[in-house]
N, C-alpha and C positions, 0 to 999 in steps of 0.2 A: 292285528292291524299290520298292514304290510309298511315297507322301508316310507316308502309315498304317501300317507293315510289321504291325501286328495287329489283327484285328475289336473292337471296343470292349464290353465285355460289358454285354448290357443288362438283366440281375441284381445279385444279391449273393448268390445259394447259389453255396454253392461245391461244385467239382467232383472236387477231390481231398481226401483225408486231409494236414495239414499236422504237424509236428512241430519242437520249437525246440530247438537244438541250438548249439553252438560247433564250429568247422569250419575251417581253410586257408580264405583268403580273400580274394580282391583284386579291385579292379575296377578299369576304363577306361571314357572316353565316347567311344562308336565314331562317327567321323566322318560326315555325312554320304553322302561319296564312297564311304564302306566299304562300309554297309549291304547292295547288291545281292552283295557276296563273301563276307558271313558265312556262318558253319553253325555247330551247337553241336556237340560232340563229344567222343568218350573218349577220352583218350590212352592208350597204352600196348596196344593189342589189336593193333598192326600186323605185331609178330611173329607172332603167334600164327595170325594170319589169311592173309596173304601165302602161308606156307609151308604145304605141304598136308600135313606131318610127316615121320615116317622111313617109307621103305618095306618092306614085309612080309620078314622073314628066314625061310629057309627052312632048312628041319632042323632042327637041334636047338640051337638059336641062341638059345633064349629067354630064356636069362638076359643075353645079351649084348644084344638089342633091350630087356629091359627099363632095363639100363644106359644105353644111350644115352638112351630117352628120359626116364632121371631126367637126366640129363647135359644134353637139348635145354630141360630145365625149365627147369631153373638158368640155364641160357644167356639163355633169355625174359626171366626176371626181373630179369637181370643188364643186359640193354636197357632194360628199360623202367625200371629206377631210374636209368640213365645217361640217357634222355631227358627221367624227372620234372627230375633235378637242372636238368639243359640247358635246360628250361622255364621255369625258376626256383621249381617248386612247394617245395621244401624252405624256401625263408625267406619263406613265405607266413604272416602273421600271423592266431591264432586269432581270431572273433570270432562275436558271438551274430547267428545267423540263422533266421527260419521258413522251412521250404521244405515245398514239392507237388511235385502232379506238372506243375501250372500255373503257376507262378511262386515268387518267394520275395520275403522282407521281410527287410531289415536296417532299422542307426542309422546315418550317414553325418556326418561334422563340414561335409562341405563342401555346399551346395548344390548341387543336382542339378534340371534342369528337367524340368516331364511332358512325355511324349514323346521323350523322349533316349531314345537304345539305350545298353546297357550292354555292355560284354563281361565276363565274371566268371569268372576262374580259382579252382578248389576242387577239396579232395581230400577226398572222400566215401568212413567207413571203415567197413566193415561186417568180413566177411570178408578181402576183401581191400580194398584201397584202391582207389579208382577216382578221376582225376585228371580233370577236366572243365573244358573250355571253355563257357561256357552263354550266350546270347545273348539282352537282357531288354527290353520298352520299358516307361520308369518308368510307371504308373499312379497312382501318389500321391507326392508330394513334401512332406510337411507339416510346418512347422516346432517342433519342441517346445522347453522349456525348454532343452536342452543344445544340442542338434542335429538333424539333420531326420530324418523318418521315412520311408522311402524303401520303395515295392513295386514291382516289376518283374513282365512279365507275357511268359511265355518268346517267343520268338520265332526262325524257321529251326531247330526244333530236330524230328528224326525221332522214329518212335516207339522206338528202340533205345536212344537217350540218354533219353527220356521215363519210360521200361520201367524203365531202370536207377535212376532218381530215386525210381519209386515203389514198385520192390524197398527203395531203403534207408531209406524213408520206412516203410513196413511194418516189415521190420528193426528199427527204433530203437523204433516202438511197441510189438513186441513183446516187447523188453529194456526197457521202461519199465514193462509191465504186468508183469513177471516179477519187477521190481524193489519192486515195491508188494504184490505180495503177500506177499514175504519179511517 
């Protein structure tokens, strides 16, 4: 990864729809030495994806193939809460965040420099939960009355995890308009 791991943006329109929210939340300041090893990512899809399902039963088996694969469901899910927990997302603390599909903004007590990468564990809930590693470099660090104002600007992150950010970003807008009209 080079000195910059992101192009410096030479606007201020922004590029995604943003929404603020409270959310599972933690972060780390990723070493220099790390930088070139990161990636941003979903956890919990490895079941799912690895295995290429049950294979087709023949004859009159249908209700037993449909058993199994409620069976292979539960199984899935029964990993991937055993891996959230193993992760440590369960005693991940809520807290007020913006996010895009370009970055996000929280309040931070402790000082953070521009230019530091971030690593930022969250569990983003829509339908289902989705448990995410996200990888940020600070673009503003500003000090306010309490504490600092901190925006990150994503970084190593593909368009799958990008895709997935601005499905729940869409998501949460469209239970907020749903919410105001009641």
């Amino acid at each position: 990864m080079k000195e910059n791991p992101i192009a410096q943006d030479s606007g201020t329109r922004r590029e995604f729809s943003r929404v603020n929210i409270y959310v599972p939340f933690e972060y780390r300041t990723v070493a220099r030495e790390e930088w070139d090893h990161i990636q941003s990512k979903i956890l919990g899809y490895s079941a799912d994806t690895e295995w290429g399902g049950l294979p087709k039963l023949a004859g009159n088996d249908h209700q037993l193939g449909e058993w199994l694969n409620m069976l292979n469901t539960k199984l899935d899910r029964i990993i991937r809460l055993m891996t959230l927990q193993k992760e440590g997302y369960f005693g991940l603390a809520s807290r007020a965040v913006n996010i895009s599909g370009g970055g996000l903004s929280f309040n931070s007590s402790k000082e953070i420099r521009l230019g530091e990468v971030l690593e930022i564990k969250t569990l983003l809930t829509t339908q289902h939960s989705m448990a995410m590693v996200i990888y940020g470099q600070v673009t503003k660090a500003e000090k306010t009355e309490e504490d600092y104002a901190i925006a990150i600007s994503y970084v190593r992150m593909d368009d799958l995890v990008r895709n997935e950010i601005i499905r729940f970003v869409f998501e949460r807008e469209r239970e907020i308009i749903r919410t105001k009209r009641r």
